[in-house]
matplotlib code that plots the C-alpha trace (Angstrom):
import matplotlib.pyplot as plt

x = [66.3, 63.5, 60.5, 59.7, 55.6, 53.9, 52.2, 50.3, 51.7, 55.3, 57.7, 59.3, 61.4, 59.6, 61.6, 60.5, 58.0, 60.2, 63.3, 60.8, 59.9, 63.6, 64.4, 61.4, 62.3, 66.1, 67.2, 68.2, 72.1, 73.9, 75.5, 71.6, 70.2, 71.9, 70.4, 67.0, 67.1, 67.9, 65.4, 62.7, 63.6, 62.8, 59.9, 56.4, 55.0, 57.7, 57.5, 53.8, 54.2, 56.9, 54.8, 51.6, 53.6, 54.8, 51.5, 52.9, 56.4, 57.2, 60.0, 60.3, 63.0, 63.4, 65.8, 67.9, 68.1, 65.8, 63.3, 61.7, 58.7, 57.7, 54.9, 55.9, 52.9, 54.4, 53.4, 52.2, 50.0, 51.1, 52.8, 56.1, 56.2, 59.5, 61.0, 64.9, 67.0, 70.5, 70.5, 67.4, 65.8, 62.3, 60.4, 57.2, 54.5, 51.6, 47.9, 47.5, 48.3, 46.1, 47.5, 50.8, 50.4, 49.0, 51.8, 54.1, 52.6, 51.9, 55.5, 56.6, 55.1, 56.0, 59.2, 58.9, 56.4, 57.8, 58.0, 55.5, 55.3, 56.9, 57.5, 60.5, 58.4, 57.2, 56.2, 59.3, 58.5, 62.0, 63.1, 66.8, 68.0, 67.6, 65.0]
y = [24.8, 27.5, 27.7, 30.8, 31.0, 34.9, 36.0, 39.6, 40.1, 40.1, 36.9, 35.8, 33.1, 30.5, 27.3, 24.2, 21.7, 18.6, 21.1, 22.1, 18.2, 17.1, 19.9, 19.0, 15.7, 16.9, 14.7, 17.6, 18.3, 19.9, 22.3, 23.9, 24.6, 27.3, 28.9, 27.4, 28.6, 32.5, 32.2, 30.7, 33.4, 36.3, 34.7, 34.6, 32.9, 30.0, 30.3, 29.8, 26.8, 25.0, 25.6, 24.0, 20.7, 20.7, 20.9, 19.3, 20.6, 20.4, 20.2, 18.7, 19.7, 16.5, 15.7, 14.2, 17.0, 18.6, 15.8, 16.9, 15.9, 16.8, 16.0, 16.7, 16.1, 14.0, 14.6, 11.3, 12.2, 10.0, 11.9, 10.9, 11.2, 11.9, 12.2, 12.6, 13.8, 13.6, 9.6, 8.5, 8.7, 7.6, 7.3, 6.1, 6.6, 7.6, 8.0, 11.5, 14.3, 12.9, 9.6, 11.0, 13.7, 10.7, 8.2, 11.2, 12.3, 8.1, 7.2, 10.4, 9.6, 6.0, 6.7, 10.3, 8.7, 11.2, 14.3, 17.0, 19.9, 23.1, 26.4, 25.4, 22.6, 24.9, 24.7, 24.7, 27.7, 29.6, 28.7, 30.6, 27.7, 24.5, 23.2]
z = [107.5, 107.2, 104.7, 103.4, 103.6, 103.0, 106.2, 106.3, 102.5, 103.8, 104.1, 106.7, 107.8, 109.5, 110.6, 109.1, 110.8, 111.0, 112.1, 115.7, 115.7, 115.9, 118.2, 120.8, 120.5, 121.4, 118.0, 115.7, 115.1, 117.8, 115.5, 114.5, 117.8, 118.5, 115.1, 116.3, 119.4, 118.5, 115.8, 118.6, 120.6, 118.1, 116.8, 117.8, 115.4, 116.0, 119.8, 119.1, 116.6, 119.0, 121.9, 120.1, 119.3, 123.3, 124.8, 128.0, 129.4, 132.9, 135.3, 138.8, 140.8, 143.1, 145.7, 143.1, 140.7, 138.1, 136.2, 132.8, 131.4, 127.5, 125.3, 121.3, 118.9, 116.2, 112.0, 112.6, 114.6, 117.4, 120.8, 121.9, 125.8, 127.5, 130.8, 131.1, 134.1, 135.5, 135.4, 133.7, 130.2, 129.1, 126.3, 125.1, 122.2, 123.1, 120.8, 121.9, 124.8, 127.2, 127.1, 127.3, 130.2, 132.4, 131.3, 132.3, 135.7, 136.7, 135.9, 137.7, 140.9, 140.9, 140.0, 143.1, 145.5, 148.3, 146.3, 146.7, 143.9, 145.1, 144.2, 142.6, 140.3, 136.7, 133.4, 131.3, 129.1, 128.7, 124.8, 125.6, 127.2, 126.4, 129.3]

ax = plt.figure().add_subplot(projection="3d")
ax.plot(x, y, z, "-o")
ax.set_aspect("equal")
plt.show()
């Protein structure tokens, strides 16, 4: 699960690429995010790295409950775009963040055409909990 690069002439355990891909993109085993999410947690330089391959992570809180938007920068390359919520899922590929972010916040407000950002509507930042 973790690579062992040097850093400042001491090692330390960084978690692997493809590990913070499959967690972003909520497809890594259910019995290692707990792990990755302690380790993300005491981490900076993997808050850092998982925050620089989610370059877009957002939730609206709606009239039907909360409604997540993420961006993951695939190893391809390519950006998966994703929008779930209490009963819906979305998914689409996308040729880079921009692309993506508008896919994300046009599908949003077709799907929201009422809703109005509030203080309630963030960034989805906190790593403790799955968001």
């Amino acid at each position: 699960m973790v690579q062992m690069p040097t850093m400042n002439n001491r090692t330390e355990a960084q978690i692997a690429d493809d590990i913070l891909e499959q967690y972003s993109l909520d497809k890594l085993d259910t019995s290692l995010v707990p792990a990755v999410e302690r380790h993300v947690l005491a981490c900076p330089v993997c808050r850092d790295r998982l925050k620089a391959i989610e370059p877009v992570s957002f939730v609206h809180v709606t009239k039907d409950g909360p409604v997540h938007s993420r961006a993951t920068k695939l190893a391809t390359g390519r950006v998966m775009a994703r929008r779930w919520g209490k009963q819906m899922e979305g998914i689409r590929e996308c040729v880079s963040v921009a692309v993506a972010k508008l896919f994300l916040t046009q599908s949003f407000f077709q799907m929201f055409p009422e809703h109005r950002c509030g203080s309630k509507c963030s960034p989805a930042q906190d790593r403790g909990v799955r968001y």
